[in-house]
Short mmCIF file of the C-alpha atoms (twelve columns), coordinates in Angstrom:
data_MODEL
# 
_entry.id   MODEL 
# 
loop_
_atom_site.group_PDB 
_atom_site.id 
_atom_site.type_symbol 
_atom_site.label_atom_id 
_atom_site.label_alt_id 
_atom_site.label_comp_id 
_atom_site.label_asym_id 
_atom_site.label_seq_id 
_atom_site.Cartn_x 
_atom_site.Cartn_y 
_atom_site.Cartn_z 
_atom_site.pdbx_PDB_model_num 
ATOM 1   C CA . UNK A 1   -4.007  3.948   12.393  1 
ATOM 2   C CA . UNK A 2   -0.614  4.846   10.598  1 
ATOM 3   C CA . UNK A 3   0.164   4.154   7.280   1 
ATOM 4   C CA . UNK A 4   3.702   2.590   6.603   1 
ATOM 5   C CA . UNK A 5   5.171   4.456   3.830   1 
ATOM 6   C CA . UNK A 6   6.513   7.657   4.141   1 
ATOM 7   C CA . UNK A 7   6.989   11.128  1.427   1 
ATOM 8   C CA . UNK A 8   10.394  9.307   0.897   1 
ATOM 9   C CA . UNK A 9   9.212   5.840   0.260   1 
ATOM 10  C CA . UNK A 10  7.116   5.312   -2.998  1 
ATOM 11  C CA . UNK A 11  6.012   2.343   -4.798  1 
ATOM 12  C CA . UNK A 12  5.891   2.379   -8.480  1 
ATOM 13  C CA . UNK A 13  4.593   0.170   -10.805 1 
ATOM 14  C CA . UNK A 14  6.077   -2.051  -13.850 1 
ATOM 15  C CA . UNK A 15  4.515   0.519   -16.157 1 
ATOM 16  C CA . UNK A 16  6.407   3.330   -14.952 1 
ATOM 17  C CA . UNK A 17  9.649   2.054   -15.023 1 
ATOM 18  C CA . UNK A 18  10.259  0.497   -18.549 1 
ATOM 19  C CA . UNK A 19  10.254  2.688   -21.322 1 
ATOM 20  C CA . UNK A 20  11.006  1.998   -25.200 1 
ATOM 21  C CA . UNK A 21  13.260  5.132   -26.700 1 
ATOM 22  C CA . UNK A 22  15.280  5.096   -29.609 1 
ATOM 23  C CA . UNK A 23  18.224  7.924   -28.779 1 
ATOM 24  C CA . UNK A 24  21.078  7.239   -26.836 1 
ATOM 25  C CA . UNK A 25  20.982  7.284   -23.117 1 
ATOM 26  C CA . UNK A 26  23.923  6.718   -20.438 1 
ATOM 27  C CA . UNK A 27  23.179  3.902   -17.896 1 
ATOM 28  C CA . UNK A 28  23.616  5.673   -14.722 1 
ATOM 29  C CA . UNK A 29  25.108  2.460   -13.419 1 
ATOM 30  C CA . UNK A 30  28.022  1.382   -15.966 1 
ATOM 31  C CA . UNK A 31  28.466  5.015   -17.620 1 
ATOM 32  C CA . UNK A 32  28.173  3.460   -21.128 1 
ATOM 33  C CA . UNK A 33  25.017  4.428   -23.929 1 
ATOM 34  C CA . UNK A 34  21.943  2.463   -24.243 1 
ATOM 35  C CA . UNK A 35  21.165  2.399   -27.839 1 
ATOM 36  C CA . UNK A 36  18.880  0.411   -29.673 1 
ATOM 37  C CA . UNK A 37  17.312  -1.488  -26.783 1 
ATOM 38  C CA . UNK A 38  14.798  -0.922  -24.089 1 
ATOM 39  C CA . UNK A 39  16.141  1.814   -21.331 1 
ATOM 40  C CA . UNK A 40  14.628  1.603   -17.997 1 
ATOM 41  C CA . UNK A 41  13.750  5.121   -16.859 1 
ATOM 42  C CA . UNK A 42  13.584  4.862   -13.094 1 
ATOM 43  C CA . UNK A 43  14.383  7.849   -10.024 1 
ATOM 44  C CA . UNK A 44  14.773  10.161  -12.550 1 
ATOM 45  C CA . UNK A 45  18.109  8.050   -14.224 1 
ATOM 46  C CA . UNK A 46  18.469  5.674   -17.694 1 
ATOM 47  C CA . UNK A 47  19.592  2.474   -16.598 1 
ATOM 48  C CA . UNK A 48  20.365  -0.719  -18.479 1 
ATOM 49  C CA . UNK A 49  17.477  -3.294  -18.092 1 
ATOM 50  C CA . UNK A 50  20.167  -5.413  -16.030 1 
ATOM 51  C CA . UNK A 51  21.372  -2.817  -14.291 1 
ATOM 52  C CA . UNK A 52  18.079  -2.073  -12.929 1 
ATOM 53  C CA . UNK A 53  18.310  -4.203  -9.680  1 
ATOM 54  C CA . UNK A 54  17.379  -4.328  -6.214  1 
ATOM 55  C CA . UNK A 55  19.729  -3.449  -4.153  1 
ATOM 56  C CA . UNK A 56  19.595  -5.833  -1.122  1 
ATOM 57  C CA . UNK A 57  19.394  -8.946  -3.301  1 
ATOM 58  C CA . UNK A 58  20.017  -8.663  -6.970  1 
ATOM 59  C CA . UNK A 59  16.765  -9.240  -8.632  1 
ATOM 60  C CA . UNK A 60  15.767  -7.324  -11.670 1 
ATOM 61  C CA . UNK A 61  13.274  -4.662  -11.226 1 
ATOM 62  C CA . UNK A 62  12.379  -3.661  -15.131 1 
ATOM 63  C CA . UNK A 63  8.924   -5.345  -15.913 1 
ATOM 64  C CA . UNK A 64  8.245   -4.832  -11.461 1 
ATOM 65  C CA . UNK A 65  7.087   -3.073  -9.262  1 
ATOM 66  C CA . UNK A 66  9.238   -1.667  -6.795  1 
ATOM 67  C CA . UNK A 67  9.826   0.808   -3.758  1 
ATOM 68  C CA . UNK A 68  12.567  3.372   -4.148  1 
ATOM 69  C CA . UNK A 69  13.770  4.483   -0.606  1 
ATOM 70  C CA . UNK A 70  17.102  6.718   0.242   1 
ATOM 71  C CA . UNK A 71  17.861  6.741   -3.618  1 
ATOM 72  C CA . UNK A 72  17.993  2.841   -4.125  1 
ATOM 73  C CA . UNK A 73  15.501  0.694   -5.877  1 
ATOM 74  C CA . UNK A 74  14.135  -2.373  -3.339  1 
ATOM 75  C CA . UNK A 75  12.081  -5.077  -4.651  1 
ATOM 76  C CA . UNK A 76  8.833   -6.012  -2.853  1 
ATOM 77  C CA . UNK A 77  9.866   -8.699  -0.951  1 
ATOM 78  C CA . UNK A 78  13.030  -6.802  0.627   1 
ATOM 79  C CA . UNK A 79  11.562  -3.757  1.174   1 
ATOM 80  C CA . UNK A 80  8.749   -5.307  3.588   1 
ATOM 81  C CA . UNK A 81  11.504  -7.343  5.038   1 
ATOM 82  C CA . UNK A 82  13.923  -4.402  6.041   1 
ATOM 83  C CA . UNK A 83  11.927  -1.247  6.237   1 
ATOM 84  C CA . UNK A 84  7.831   -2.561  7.480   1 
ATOM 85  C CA . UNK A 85  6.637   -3.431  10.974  1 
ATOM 86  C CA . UNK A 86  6.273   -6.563  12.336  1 
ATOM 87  C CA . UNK A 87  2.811   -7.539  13.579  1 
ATOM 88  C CA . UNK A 88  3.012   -8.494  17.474  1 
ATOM 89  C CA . UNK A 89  0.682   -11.617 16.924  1 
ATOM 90  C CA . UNK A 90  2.000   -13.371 13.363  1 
ATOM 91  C CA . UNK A 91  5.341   -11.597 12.770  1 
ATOM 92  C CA . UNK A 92  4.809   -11.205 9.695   1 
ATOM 93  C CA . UNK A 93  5.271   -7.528  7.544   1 
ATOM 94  C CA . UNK A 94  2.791   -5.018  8.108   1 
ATOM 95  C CA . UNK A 95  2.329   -3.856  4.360   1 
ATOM 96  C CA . UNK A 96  -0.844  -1.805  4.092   1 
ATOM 97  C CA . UNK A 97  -2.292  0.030   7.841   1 
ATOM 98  C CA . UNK A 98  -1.462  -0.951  11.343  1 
ATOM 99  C CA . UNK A 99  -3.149  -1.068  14.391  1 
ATOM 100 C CA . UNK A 100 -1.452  0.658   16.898  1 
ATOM 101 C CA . UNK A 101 -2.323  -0.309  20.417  1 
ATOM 102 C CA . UNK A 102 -0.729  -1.752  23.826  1 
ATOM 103 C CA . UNK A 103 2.294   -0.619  22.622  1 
ATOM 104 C CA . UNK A 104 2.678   -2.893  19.228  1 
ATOM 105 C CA . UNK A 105 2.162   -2.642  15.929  1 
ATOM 106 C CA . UNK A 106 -0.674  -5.271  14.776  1 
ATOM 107 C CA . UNK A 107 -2.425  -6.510  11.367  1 
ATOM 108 C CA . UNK A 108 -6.102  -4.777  11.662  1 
ATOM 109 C CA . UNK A 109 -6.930  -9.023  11.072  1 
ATOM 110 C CA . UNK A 110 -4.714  -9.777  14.180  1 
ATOM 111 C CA . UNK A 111 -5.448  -7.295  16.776  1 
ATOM 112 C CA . UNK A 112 -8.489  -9.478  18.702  1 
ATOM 113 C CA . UNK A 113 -10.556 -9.205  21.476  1 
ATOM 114 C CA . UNK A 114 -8.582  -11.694 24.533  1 
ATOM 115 C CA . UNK A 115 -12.597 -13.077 25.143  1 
ATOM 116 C CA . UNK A 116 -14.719 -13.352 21.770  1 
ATOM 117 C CA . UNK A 117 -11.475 -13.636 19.222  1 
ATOM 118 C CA . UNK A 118 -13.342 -10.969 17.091  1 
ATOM 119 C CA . UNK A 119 -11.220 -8.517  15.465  1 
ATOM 120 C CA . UNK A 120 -10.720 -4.917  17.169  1 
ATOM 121 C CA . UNK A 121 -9.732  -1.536  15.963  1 
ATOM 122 C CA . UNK A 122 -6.987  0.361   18.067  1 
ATOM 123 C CA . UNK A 123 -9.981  3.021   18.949  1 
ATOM 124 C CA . UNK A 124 -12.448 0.094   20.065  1 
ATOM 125 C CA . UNK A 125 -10.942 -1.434  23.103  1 
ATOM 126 C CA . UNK A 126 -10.410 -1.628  26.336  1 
ATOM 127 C CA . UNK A 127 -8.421  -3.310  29.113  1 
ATOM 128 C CA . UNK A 128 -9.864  -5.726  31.404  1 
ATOM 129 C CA . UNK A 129 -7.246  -6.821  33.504  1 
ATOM 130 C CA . UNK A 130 -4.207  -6.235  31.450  1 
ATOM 131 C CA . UNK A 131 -5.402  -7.486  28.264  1 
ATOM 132 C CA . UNK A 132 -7.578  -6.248  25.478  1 
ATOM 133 C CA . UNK A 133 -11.253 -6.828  25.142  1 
ATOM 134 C CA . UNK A 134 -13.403 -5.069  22.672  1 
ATOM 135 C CA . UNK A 135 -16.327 -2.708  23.934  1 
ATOM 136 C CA . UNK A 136 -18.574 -5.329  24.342  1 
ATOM 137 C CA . UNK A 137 -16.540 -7.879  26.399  1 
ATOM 138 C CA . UNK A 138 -15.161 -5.408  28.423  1 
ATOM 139 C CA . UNK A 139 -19.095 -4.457  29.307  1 
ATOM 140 C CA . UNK A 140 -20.105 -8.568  29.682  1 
ATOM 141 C CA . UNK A 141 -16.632 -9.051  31.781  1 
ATOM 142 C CA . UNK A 142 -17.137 -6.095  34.229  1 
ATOM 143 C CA . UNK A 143 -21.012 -6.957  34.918  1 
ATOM 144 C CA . UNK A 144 -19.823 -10.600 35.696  1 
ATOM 145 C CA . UNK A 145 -16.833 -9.821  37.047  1 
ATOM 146 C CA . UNK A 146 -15.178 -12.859 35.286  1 
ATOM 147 C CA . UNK A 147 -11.942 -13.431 36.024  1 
ATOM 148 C CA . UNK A 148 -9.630  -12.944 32.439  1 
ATOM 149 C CA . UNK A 149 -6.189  -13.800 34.628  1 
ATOM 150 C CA . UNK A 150 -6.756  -17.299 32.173  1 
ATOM 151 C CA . UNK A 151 -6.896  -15.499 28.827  1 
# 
């Protein structure tokens, strides 16, 4: 199993990131002081609350959570889209752990045995004939010799 995020890749929440102060703060983005309004305090810089952006597609970041890779902010939805695996059987983001097995990356949901359609983990299966059958299966399959060519 392998998580997706790496030391460089954090996710931080809407709490962290907006702050109220009342001195005067450069935006790290325009160069001019923040004074007398909400500074968002994000990567270790003051930004302006609409300054604070993703930056693959614009939207603001200040009362969200976000991931911060390479030194730029990324909203949820772009960071799954550019930076997580795709599952093998849906395609869709791999957000939380994979399965790692035959090769692919899969939802722990989508990796299934090819005879009973029951979930699998990557440590819990075996081939029969090319294709992946959990412990079980691959037990019924081998005693009946079934053919699986059809799975």
């Amino acid at each position: 199993m392998v998580d997706k995020k790496t030391k460089r890749d954090s996710a931080v929440s809407e709490h962290e990131a907006e702050k109220k102060v009342t001195i005067n703060l450069e935006c790290c983005v325009c160069r001019k002081y923040i004074s007398g309004m909400v500074v968002v305090q994000a990567m270790g810089q003051n930004w302006h609350t609409e300054h604070f952006v993703c930056c693959a597609c614009g939207t603001k970041l200040a009362n969200q959570s976000y991931y911060e890779r390479e030194n730029n902010p990324f909203c949820t939805t772009c960071y799954e889209e550019k930076f997580c695996p795709r599952c093998t059987l849906c395609n869709k983001p791999i957000v939380d752990t994979a399965v790692l097995a035959l090769g692919n990356c899969w939802h722990q949901g989508c990796f299934k045995c090819n005879n009973c359609n029951e979930p699998i983990s990557d440590t819990s299966f075996e081939l029969y004939r090319e294709k992946a059958v959990c412990s079980d299966c691959g037990k019924l399959l081998r005693k009946l010799k079934v053919d699986t060519t059809a799975f």
